[in-house]
N, C-alpha and C positions, 0 to 999 in steps of 0.2 A: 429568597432571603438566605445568606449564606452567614451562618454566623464563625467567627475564629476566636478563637481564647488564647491567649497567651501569657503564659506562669512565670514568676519570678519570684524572688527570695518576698515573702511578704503578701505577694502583689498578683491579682487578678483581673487582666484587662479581656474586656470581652466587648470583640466588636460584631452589630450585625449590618448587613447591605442590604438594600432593594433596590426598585428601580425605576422611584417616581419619592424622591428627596425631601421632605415638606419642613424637618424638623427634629433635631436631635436631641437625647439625654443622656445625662450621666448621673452615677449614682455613683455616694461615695460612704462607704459605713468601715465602724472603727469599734473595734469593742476594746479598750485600753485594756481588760483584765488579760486577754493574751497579743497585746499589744501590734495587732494585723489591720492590713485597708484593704478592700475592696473597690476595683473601679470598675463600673460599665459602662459604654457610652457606644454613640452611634445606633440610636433606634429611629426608625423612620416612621412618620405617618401612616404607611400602607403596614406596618405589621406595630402599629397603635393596642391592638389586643394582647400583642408580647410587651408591648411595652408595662401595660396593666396587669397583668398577672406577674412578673418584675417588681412591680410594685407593691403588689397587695403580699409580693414574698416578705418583702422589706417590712413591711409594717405589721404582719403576723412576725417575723422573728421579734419585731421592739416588744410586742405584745408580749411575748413570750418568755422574756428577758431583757429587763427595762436596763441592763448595761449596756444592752447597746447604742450604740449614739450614732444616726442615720441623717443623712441630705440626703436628700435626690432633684437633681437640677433638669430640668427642662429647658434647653435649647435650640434656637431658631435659626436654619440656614446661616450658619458660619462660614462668611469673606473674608479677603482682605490676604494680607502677606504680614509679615515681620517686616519692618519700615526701614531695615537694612538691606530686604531685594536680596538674601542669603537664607531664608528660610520659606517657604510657601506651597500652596496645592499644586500636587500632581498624579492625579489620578489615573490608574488603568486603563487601557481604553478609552472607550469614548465616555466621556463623560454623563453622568446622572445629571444634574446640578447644573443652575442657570449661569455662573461665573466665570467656574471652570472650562465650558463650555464657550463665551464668550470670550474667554483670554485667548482661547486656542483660535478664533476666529482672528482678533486682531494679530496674529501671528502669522498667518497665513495655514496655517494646519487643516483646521476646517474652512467649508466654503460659505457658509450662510448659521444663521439661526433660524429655526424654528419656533414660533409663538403660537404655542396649541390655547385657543379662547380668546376672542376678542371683542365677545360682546358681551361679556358680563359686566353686573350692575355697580361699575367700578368709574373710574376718572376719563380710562381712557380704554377703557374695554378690557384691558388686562388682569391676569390674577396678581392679589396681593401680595406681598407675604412682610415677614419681619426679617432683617438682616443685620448680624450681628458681626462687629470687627474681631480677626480671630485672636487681636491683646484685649479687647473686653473682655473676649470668653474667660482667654486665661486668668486675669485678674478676680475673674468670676469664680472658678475654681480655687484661686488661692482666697478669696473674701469666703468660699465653704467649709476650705479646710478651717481657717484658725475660728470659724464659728463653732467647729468641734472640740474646743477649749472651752466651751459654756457649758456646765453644768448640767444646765435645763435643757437640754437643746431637743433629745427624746428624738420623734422620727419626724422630718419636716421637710416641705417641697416646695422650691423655689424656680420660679421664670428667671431664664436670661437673656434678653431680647431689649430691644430699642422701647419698645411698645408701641411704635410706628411702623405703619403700614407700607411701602414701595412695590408700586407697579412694575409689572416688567420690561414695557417702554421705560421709567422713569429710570430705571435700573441701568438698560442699553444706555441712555439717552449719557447719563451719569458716565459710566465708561468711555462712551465715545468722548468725552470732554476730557479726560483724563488722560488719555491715552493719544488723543487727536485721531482715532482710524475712525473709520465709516464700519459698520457691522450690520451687513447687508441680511432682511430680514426674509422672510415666507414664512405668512399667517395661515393657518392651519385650524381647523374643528376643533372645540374641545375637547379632551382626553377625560374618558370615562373615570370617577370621583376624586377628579382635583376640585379641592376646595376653592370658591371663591375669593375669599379674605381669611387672612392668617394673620393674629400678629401676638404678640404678647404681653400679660399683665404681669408689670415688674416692680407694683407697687411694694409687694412682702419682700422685694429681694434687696431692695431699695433702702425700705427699712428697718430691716432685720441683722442682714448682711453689710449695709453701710456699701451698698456696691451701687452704682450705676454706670451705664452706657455711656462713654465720653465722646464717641467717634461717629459721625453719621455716612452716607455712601460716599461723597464725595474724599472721605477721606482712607475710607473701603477699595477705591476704585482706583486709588492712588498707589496704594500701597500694591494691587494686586497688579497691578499693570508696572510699579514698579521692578516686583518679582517678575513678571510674564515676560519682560524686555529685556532683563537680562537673563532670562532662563526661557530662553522661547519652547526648548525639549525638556524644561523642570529639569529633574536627576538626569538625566540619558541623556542622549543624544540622537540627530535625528536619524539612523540607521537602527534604533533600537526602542523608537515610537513609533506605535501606531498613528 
């Protein structure tokens, strides 16, 4: 887990990596009397324990000082592209992440996918998880901010996910449709504590925040494969990708 911070007028963003992907958060707190935000984001399932002590920070300072005004959102595997194919994932190396990972395949970049588990108690043996389009998320983040315009609001923690489940066949399957390439597989043993089923409950965000998920994979897989095609090397180029 390698965490980075990065400082700006105002503005604290702190991101941290691991290396088994299941689910991200951000937290966003605002105390109007010295008129500052805080943002965190990027915690992963495998370091779930930073993400709880994070948390229980957050909610001892409201305790401690009811001015401040606190979200903390819980997000799920973030897909998809900017539906202009001008903005989109592109990550270091090789990729963590089942999408990421996938684009680089129909690109030619990688040679195969790997699907560690395929006899869990699922649809089609695959793990589950929730996938969220990454204009949900954003619209999710701006449905938290202006919730920090209510009064009441105190310290409060909201899901932002589909609340649907997708397999990781269903996921390939989805892509390959999208995209028209073939994304040739090798099944693989389970990987020691990947979760089964993942997904999330978005009832409170729903409505609370007046936010919900508008976009399901098919339109994840569009957009992301949109970007992938015409950015086969993302930023770079391919003398300066891995």
């Amino acid at each position: 887990m390698h965490p980075e911070y990065i400082f700006g007028e105002g503005i604290v963003w702190i991101s941290v990596s691991s290396a088994h992907t299941e689910f991200s958060a951000s937290w966003c707190l605002t105390k109007i009397q010295h008129g500052f935000f805080i943002f965190e984001r990027s915690c992963h399932l495998t370091s779930f324990i930073f993400q709880l002590f994070i948390e229980g920070i957050c909610c001892d300072i409201y305790r401690s000082d009811s001015e401040w005004k606190i979200i903390l959102l819980r997000y799920f595997n973030p897909v998809g592209a900017h539906p202009s194919g001008h903005i989109g994932e592109d990550p270091r190396g090789i990729p963590n992440n089942l999408m990421p990972y996938v684009q680089q395949i129909a690109v030619g970049r990688r040679p195969h996918l790997t699907v560690y588990g395929t006899d869990y108690s699922t649809k089609d043996g695959t793990g589950v998880r929730d996938y969220i389009h990454v204009v949900d998320l954003a619209d999710g983040h701006i449905a938290a901010l202006c919730k920090l315009s209510d009064a009441n609001i105190g310290c409060e923690v909201y899901n932002l996910g589909t609340g649907k489940g997708t397999s990781v066949l269903e996921m390939v399957a989805a892509f390959e449709k999208a995209s028209r390439k073939k994304i040739p597989l090798v099944m693989a043993a389970r990987r020691p504590g990947d979760a089964e089923i993942v997904y999330a409950a978005t009832e409170k965000a729903e409505r609370e925040l007046n936010w919900k998920a508008k976009y399901g994979i098919d339109e994840m897989c569009r957009d992301q494969w949109n970007w992938a095609g015409k950015n086969p090397y993302g930023y770079g180029s391919s003398d300066s990708t891995n």
